[in-house]
VEXDOLO-143683 format. One record per residue (C-alpha): residue number from 1; residue in three letters; x, y, z. Coordinates in steps of 0.5 Angstrom, whole numbers. Each point is the difference from the previous one (the first is absolute). Layout:
N
     k     r    east   north      up
   NUM   ala       X       Y       Z
...
***
This chain:
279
     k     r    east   north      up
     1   unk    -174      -7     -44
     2   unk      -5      -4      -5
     3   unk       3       2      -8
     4   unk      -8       0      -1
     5   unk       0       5       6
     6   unk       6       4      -3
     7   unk      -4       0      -7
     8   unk      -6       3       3
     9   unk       4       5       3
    10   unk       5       2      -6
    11   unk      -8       0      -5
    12   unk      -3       5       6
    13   unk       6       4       0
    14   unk       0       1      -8
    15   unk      -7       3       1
    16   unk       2       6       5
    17   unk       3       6      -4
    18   unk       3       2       7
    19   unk       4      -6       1
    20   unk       6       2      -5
    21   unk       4      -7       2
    22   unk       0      -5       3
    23   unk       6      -5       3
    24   unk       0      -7       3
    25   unk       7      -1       5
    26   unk       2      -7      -2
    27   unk       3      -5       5
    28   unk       7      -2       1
    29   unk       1      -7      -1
    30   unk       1       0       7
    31   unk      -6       2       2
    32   unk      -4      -4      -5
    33   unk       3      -5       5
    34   unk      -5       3       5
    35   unk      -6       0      -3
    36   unk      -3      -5       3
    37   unk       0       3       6
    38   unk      -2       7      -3
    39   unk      -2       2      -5
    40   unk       4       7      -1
    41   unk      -3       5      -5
    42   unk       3       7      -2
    43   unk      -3       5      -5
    44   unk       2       6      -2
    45   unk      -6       5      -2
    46   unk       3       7      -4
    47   unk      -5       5       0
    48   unk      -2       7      -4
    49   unk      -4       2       7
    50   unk       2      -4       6
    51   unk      -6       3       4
    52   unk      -5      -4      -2
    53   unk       5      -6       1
    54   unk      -5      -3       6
    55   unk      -5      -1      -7
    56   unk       4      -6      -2
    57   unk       1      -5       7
    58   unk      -6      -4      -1
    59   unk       4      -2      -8
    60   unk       5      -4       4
    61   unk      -3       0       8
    62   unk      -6      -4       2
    63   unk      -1       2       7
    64   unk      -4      -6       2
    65   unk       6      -4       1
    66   unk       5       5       3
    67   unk       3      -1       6
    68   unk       5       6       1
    69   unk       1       7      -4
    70   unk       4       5       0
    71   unk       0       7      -5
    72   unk       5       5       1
    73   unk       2       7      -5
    74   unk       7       1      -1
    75   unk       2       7      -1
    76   unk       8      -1      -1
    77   unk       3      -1      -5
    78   unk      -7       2      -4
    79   unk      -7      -3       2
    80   unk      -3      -7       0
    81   unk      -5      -4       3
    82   unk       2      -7       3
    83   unk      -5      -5       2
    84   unk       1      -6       3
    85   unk      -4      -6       0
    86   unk       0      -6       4
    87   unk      -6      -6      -1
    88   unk      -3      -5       3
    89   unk       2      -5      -6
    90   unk       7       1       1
    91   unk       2       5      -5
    92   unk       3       7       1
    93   unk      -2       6      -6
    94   unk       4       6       1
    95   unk      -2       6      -5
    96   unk       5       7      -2
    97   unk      -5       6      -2
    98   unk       4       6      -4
    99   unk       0       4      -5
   100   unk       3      -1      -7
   101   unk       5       5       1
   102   unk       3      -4       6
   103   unk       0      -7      -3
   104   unk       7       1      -2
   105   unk       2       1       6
   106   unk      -4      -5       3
   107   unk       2      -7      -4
   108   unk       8       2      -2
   109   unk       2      -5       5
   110   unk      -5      -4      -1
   111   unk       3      -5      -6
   112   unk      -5      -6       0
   113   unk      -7       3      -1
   114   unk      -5      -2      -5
   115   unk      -4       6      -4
   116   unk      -7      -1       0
   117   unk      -3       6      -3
   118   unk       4       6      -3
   119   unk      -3       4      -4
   120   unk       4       6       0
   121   unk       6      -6      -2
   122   unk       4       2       6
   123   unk       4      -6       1
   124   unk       4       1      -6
   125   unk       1       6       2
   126   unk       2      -1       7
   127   unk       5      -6      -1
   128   unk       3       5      -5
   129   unk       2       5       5
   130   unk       1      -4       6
   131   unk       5      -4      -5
   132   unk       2       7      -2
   133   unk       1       4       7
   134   unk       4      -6       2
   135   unk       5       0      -6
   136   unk       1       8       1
   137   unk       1       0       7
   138   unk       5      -4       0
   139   unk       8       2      -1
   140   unk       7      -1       3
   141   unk       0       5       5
   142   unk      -5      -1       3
   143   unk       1      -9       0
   144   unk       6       1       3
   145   unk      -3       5       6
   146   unk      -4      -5       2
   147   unk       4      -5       1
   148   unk       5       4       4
   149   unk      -6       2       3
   150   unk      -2      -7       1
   151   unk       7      -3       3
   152   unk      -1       6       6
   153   unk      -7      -2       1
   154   unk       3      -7       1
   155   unk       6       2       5
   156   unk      -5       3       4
   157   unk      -4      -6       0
   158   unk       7      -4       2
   159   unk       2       5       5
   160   unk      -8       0       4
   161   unk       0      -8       0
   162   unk       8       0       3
   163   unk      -4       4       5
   164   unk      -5      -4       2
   165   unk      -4       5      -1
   166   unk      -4      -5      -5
   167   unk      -8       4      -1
   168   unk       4       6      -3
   169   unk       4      -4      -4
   170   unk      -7      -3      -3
   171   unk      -2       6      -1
   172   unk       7       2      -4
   173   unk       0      -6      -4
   174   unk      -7       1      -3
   175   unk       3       7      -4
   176   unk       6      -5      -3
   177   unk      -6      -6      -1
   178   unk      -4       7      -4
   179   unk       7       1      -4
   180   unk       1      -6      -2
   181   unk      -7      -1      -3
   182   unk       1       6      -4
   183   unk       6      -3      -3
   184   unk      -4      -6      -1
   185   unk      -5       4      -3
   186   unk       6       3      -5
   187   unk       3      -7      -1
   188   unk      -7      -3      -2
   189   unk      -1       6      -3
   190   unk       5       0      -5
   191   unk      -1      -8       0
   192   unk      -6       1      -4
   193   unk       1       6      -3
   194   unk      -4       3       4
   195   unk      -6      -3       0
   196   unk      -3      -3       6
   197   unk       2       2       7
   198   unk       1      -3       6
   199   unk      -7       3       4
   200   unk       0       5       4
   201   unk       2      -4       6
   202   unk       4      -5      -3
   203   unk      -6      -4      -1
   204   unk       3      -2      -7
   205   unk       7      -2       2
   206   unk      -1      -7       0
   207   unk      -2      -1      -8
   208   unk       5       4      -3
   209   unk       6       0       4
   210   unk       6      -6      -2
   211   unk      -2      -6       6
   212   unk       8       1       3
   213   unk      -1       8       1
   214   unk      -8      -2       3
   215   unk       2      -5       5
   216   unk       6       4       2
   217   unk      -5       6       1
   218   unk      -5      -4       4
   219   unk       6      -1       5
   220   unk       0       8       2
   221   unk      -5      -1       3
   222   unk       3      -4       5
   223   unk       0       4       6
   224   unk      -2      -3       7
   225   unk       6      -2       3
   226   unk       8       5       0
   227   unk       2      -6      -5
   228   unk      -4      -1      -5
   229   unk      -1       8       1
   230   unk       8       1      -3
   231   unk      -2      -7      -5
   232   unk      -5       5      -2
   233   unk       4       6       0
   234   unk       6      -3      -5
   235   unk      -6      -3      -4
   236   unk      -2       5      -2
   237   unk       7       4      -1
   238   unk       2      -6      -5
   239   unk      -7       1      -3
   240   unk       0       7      -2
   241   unk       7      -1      -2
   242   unk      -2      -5      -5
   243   unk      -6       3      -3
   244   unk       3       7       0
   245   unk       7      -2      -4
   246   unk      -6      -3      -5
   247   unk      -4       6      -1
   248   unk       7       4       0
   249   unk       3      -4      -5
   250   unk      -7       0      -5
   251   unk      -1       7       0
   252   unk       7       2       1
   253   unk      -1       3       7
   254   unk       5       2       5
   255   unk       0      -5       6
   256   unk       4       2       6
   257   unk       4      -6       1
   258   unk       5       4       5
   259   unk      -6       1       5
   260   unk      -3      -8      -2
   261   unk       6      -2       3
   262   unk       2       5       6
   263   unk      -6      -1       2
   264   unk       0      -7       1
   265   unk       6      -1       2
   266   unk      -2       4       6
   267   unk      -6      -3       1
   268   unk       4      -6       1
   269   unk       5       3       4
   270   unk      -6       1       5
   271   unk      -3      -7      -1
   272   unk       6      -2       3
   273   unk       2       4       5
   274   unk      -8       1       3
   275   unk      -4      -4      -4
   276   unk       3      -7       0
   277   unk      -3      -5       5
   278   unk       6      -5       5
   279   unk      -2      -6       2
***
């Protein structure tokens, strides 16, 4: 979007009482890549009343040139309105209506974002907090659960995939993947003393996290054939280990070492006795 677009947007918005805030997504280096081929915009509008959200479309929307909307109203985890735009010069808008009170919520895994208009200085409030929660959440017993929790979740994975049994296993990695972009958010986290996140859905992962853990994390993904199925698995393994003895060491945590290298240890075992190809 035009940044002269963007400034009549932001001077409308200052102009009306119910529009408390107002955030723009910035894209990731990745998708800045894309931009030729769309233009992808996300704004953020926090409200006092969201009811008469539908006042304020025509501020980003131009019907006119509108190929494909669509406009849904979430209830849970509180309520707001999505639109989704799609245009006929290739661009892409996607607006988020709530109310002010639930904007915290809303952006805490958002970390690359633009504040366009805050008149109720939320956003230094917000960044406080969430930097906050994530600080207070955190402590040794819980870190060191998770782990043995994420080292059974990966023999399960082993276990399904030397049964050929390979769409469950897929299924059963996705909850390791989840647990290791928490223990990234964590090493991120600390990393930079709380002060950025990774996104939501790791969206952020690439700008902050060290070139040698992001390459190795792009290899979990690798999941097509039994091989690279087990390559992904002992990727992943090495990874959390890397990155939780890090976290471990700086905060002064427990790690479960034993568990780590038990659990691999049997991991390999089925590697070898079910999972290994012979020519």
């Amino acid at each position: 979007m035009q940044t002269d677009k963007i400034q009549d947007i932001k001077q409308r918005a200052l102009k009306i009482d119910n529009l408390r805030a107002l955030y723009k997504v910035e894209n990731t280096p990745d998708v800045a890549l894309s931009r030729n081929f769309l233009d992808d915009v996300f704004f953020i509008c926090a409200l006092e009343k969201i009811e008469s959200y539908y006042l304020l479309l025509d501020m980003f929307i131009n019907e006119k040139n509108m190929i494909l909307k669509q406009e849904r109203y979430n209830e849970s985890p509180f309520p707001f309105y999505e639109i989704k735009s799609i245009f006929n010069n290739r661009n892409k808008i996607k607006i988020v209506f709530l109310e002010t009170i639930h904007l915290e919520d809303y952006v805490k895994n958002i970390s690359n974002y633009s504040v366009l208009v805050d008149k109720d200085k939320l956003a230094k409030k917000i960044n406080l907090e969430v930097a906050s929660n994530i600080k207070n959440e955190l402590n040794s017993e819980e870190f060191y659960q998770e782990g043995v929790s994420f080292f059974i979740n990966l023999i399960e994975v082993g276990v399904a995939v030397s049964k050929k049994n390979i769409v469950y296993a897929n299924y059963l990695f996705d909850q390791t993947k989840a647990q290791m972009l928490e223990l990234t958010r964590i090493y991120i986290g600390q990393k930079y003393d709380f002060n950025v996140g990774v996104g939501k859905f790791g969206e952020n992962v690439k700008q902050y996290l060290d070139k040698e853990f992001y390459e190795a994390y792009l290899r979990i993904f690798n999941t097509y054939n039994d091989e690279k199925f087990w390559t992904s698995i002992f990727t992943l393994g090495g990874l959390y280990r890397k990155l939780g003895l890090e976290i471990a060491r700086k905060m002064d945590f427990s790690y479960p070492k034993k568990e780590d290298v038990d659990s691999m240890s049997y991991l390999k075992f089925l590697y070898d006795n079910f999972g290994r190809r012979i020519d």
